[in-house]
C-alpha positions as CSV (number, residue, x, y, z in Angstrom):
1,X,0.0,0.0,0.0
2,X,2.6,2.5,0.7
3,X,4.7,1.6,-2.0
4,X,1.5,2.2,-4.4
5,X,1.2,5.7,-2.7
6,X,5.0,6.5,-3.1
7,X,4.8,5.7,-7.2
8,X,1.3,7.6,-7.5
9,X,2.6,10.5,-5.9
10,X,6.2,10.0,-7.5
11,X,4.1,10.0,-11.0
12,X,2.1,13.4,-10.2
13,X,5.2,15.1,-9.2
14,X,6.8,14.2,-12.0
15,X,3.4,14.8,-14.1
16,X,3.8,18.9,-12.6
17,X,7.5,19.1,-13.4
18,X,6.6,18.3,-17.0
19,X,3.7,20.8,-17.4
20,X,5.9,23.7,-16.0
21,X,9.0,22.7,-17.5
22,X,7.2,22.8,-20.9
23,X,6.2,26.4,-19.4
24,X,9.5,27.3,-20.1
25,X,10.9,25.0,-23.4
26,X,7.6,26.6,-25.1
27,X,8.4,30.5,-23.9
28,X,12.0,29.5,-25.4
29,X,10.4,28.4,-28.8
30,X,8.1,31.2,-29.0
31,X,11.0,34.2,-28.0
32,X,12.9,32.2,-31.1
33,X,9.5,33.0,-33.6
34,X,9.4,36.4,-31.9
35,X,13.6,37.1,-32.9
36,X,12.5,35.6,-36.6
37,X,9.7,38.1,-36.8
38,X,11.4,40.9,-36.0
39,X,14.9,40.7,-37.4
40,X,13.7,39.2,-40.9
41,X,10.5,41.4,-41.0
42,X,9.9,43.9,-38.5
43,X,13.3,45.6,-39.4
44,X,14.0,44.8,-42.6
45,X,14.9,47.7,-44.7
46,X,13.0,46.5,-47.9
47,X,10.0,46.9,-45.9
48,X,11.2,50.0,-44.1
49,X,11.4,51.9,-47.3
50,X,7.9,50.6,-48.8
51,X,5.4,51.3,-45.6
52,X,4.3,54.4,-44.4
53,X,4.2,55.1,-40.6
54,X,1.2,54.4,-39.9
55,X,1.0,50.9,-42.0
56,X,4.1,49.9,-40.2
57,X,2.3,50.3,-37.2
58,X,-0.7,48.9,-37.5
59,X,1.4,45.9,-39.4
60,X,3.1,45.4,-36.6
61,X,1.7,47.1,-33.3
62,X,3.8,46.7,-30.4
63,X,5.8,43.6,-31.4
64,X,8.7,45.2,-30.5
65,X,7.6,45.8,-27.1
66,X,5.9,41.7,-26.8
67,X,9.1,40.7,-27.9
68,X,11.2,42.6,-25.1
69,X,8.9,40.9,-22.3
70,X,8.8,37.5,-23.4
71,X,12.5,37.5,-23.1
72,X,12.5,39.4,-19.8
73,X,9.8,36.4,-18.3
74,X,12.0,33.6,-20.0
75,X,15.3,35.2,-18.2
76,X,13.5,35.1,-15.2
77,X,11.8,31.3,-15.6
78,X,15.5,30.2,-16.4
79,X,16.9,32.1,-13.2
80,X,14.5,29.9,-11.4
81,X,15.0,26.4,-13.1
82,X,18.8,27.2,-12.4
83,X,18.0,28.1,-8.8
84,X,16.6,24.4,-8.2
85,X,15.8,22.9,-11.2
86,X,13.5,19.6,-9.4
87,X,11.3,22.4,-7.3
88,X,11.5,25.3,-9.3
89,X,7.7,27.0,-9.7
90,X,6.9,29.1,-12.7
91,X,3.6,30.9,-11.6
92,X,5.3,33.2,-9.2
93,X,7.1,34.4,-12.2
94,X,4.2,34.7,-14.2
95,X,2.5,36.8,-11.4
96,X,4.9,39.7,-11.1
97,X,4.7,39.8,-15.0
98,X,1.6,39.9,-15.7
99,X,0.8,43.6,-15.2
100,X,3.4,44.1,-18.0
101,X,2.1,41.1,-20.1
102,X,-1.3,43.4,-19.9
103,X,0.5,46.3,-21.1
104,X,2.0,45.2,-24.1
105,X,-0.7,42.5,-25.0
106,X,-4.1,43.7,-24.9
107,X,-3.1,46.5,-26.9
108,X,-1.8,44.3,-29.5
109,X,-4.5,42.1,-29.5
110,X,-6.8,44.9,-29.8
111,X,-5.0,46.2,-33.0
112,X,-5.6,42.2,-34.6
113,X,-7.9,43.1,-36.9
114,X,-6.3,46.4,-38.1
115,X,-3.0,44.2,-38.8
116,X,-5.3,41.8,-41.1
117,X,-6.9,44.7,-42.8
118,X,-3.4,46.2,-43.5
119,X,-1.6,43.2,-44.3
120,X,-4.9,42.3,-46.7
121,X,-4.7,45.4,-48.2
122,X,-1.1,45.5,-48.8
123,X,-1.1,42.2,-50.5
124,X,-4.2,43.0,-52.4
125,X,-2.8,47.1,-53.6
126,X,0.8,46.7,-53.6
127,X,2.8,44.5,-55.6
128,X,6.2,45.5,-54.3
129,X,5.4,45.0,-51.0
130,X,3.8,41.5,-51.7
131,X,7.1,41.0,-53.4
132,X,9.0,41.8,-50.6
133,X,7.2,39.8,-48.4
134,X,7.4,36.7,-50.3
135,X,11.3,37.4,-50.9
136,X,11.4,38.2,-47.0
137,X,9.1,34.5,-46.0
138,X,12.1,32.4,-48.3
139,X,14.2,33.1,-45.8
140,X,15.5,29.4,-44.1
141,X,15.3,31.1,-41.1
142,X,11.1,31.1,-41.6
143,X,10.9,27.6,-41.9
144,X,8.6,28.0,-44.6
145,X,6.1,29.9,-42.4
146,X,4.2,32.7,-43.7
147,X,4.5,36.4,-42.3
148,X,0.6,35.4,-40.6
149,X,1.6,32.9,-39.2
150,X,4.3,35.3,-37.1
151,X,1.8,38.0,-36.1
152,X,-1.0,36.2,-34.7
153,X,2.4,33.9,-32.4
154,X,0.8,36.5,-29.3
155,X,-2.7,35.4,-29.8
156,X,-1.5,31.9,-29.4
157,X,1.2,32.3,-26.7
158,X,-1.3,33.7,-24.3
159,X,-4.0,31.2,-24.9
160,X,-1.5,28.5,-24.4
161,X,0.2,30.1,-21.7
162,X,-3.2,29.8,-20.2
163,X,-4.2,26.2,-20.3
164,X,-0.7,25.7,-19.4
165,X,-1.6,26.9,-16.2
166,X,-4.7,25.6,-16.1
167,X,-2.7,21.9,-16.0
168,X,-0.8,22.8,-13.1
169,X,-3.7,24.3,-11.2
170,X,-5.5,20.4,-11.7
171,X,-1.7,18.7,-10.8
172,X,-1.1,20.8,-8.3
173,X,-1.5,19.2,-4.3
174,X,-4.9,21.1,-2.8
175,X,-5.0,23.9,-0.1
176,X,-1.1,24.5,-0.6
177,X,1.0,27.7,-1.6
178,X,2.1,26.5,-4.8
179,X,-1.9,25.9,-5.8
180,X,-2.8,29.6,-4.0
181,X,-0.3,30.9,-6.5
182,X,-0.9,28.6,-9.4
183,X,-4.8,29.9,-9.5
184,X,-3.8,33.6,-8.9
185,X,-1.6,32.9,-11.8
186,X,-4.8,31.5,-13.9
187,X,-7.2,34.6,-12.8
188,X,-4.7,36.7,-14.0
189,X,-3.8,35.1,-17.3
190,X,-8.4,34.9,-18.2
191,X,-8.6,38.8,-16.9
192,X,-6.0,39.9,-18.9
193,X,-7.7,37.2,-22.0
194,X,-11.1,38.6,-21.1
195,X,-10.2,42.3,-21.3
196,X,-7.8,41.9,-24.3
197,X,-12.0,40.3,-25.8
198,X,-13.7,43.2,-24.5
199,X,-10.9,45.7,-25.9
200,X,-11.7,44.0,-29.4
201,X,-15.0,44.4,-29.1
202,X,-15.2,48.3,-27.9
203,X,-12.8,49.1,-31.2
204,X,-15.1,47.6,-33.5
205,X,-18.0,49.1,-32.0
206,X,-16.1,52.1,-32.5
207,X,-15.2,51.8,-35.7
208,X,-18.8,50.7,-37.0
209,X,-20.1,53.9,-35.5
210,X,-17.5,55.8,-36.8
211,X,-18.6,54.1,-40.5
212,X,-22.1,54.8,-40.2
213,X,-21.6,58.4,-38.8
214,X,-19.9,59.0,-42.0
215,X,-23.2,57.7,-44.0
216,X,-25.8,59.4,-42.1
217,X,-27.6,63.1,-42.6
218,X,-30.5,64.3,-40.0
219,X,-33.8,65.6,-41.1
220,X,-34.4,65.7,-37.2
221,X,-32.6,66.6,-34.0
222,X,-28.6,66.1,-34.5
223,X,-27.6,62.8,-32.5
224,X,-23.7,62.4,-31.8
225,X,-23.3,59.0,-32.6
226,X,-19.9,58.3,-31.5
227,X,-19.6,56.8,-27.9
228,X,-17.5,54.3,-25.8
229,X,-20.3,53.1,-24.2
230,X,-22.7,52.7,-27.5
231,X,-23.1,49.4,-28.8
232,X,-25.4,48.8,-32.0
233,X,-28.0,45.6,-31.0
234,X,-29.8,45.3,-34.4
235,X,-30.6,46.9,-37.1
236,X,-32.6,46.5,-40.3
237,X,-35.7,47.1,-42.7
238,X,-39.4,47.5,-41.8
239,X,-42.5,48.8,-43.3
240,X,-44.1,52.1,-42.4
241,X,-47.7,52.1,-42.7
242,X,-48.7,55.2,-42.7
243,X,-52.7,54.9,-44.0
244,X,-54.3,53.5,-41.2
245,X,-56.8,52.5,-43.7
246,X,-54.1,49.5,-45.0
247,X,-55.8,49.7,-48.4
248,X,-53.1,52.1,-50.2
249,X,-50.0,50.9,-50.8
250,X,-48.7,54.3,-51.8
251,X,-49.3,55.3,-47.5
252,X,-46.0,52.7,-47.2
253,X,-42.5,53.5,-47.5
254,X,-39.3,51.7,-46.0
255,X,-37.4,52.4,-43.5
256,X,-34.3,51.3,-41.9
257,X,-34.0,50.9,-38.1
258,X,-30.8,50.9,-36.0
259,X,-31.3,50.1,-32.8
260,X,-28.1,50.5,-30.3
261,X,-28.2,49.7,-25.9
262,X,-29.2,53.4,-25.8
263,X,-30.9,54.9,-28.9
264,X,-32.6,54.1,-31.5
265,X,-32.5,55.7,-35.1
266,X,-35.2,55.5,-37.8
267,X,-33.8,56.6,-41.4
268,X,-34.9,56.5,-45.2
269,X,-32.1,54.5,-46.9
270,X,-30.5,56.5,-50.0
271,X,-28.8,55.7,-52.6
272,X,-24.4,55.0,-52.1
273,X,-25.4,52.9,-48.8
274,X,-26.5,56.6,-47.2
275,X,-28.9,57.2,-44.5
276,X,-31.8,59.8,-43.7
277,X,-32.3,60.1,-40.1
278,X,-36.0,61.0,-39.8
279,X,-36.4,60.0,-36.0
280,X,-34.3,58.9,-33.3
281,X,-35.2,58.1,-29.3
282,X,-34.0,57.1,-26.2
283,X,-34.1,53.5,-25.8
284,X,-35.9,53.8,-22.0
285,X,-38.8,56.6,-24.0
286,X,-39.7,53.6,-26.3
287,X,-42.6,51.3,-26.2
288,X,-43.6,48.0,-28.0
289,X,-46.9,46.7,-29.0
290,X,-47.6,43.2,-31.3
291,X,-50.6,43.1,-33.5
292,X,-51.6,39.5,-32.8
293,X,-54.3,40.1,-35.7
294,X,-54.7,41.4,-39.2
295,X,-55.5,44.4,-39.8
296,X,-56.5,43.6,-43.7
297,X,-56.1,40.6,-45.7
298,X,-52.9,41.3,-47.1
299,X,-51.2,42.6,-44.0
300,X,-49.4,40.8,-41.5
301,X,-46.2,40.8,-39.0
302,X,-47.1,44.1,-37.7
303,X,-46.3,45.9,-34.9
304,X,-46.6,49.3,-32.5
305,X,-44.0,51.2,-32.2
306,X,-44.9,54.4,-29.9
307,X,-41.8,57.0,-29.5
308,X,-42.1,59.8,-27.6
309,X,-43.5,62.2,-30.2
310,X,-45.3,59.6,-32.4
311,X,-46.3,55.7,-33.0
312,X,-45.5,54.2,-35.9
313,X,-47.5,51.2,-37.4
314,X,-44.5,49.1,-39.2
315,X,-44.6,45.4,-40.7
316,X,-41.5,43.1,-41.8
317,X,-41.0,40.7,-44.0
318,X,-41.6,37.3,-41.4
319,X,-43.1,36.6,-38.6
320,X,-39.6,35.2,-36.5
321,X,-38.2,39.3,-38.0
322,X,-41.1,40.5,-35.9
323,X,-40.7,38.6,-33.0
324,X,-37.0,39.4,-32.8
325,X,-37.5,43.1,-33.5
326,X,-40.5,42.9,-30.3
327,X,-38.0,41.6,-28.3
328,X,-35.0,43.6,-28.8
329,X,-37.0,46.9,-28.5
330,X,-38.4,45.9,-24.9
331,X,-37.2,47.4,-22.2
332,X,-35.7,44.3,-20.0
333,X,-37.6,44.4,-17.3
334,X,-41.1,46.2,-18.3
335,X,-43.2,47.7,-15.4
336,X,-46.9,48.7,-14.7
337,X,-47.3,52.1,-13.3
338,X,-49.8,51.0,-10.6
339,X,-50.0,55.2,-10.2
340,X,-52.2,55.6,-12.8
341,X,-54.1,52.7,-12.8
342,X,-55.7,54.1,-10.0
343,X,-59.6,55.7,-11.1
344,X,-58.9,53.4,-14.9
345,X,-61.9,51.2,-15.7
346,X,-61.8,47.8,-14.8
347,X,-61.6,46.9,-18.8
348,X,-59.0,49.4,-19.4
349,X,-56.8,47.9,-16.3
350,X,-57.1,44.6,-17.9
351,X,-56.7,45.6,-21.5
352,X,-53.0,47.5,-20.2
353,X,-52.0,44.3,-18.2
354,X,-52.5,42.0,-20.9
355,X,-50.1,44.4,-22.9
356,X,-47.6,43.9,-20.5
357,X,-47.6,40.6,-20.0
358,X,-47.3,39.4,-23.6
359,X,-44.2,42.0,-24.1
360,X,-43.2,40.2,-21.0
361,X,-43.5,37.1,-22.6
362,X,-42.1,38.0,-25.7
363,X,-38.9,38.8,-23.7
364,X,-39.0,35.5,-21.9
């Protein structure tokens, strides 16, 4: 029995030294890629000559700066395996690094999708510098890999880096230092992960406001559209009915809806991909109705919509469009004003709960 303890626990030590040893052989490989990436590309003068500033930069962010810390963390994982290479830990190391790791990464994370644009564009719009490139990839020293496959190496690292961690966290003996460090280590690694996501997603929201802004004109009220905090939930064509009566076609017209967390924006398309803002509202000013019945034979999927200074009848195209449109302009948690329901008829109180409840249950 004891003997079987001794080789269990001799095979999960030796199961930990692995994971965190390959900690370090991996940051080795990966400071290698970084070298490759910046001596054969980042400073090449061929390149140098051909890209503007600002190309340059959002080719190739702050790879300087990721390449200067992953060397600084591998120095100091190597210090440690030196120090006592059958106990060393690595998580302590990552710990004090990963404030830096934040300030180099999420940044370049966040520019991702710039580099692909640029590095799309380039190949697409200049033939010298796809020339270059291609001259520049033959190097031996690129092992046949593509200039890609070098600038998305920081995507990867930290996602591997990671579920590195993640192994020793599961290897690691329970309620002991080295697992109060190995899960700090973790938190840290997903928090940094999780904003470098959240980063990505704020600077395309920006950018798609800063696209439409360019597109729109207002017939009403100017709305700034640009904001940190705006995030566009759908948007999309209906049908304005504008003759009660249903009967003229001519009473329709289209219009485009787009509907961000805090506003919402009713437009006539033009032509070039250009908008006419005719209306826009406050999210929390809005209010939702469904038409569970036909209001004429040929009219269906329609829908209140009352703004502050108007309602508009509108109709899409299907009955799921409808539903999702209902659902996305109700307010999350809809309330009745129990205020004013005080001296309402008994019919009227019942007519406005039943409102509610199915844009309630439209929600749910």
């Amino acid at each position: 029995m004891k003997h079987t303890f001794l080789k269990k626990h001799h095979e999960e030590c030796l199961c930990l030294f692995q994971v965190r040893f390959e900690v370090v052989t991996s940051e080795a490989s990966y400071c290698r890629s970084l070298d490759i990436v910046v001596e054969n590309f980042v400073m090449a003068k061929q390149l140098n000559v051909i890209l503007s500033s600002q190309d340059k930069n959002w080719l190739f962010s702050r790879l300087n700066d990721v390449r200067a810390i992953s060397h600084s963390f591998l120095s100091h994982l190597e210090q440690a395996v030196e120090k006592d290479i059958m106990r060393f830990t690595v998580c302590d190391t990552i710990i004090k690094h990963c404030p830096r790791f934040r300030n180099v990464y999420v940044p370049y994370l966040t520019n991702q999708s710039y580099q692909d644009k640029t590095y799309q564009r380039l190949m697409e719009e200049s033939h010298e510098f796809r020339r270059v490139v291609e001259k520049l990839e033959r190097n031996p020293v690129c092992q046949r890999l593509p200039l890609r496959s070098f600038l998305i190496l920081p995507f990867q690292r930290i996602t591997r880096l990671k579920l590195l961690v993640q192994n020793i966290v599961k290897r690691t003996a329970p309620k002991t230092k080295d697992e109060a460090q190995a899960i700090k280590a973790m938190k840290l690694l997903e928090k940094m992960i999780q904003d470098s996501n959240e980063s990505i997603s704020q600077m395309k929201n920006i950018e798609s406001l800063v696209t439409l802004n360019a597109k729109v004109d207002f017939e009403c009220r100017t709305l700034p559209l640009i904001s940190q905090s705006r995030r566009l939930v759908r948007e999309g064509p209906v049908t304005e009915l504008r003759d009660f009566s249903l009967k003229d076609r001519e009473e329709e017209r289209n219009v485009y809806m787009h509907l961000f967390n805090d506003y919402l924006l009713v437009s006539l398309r033009k032509e070039g991909g250009r908008f006419t803002v005719i209306d826009h509202a406050p999210v929390s000013e809005l209010r939702v109705e469904n038409c569970r019945f036909k209001l004429h034979s040929l009219q269906k999927n329609l829908f209140h919509l009352h703004m502050p200074q108007k309602a508009l009848l509108l109709r899409t195209d299907t009955q799921a469009n409808k539903l999702r449109w209902i659902s996305a302009l109700s307010r999350p948690y809809p309330e009745i004003d129990f205020s004013a329901v005080q001296g309402m008829c008994t019919s009227c109180f019942k007519r406005n709960c039943r409102v509610k409840v199915n844009s309630l249950m439209l929600l749910i």
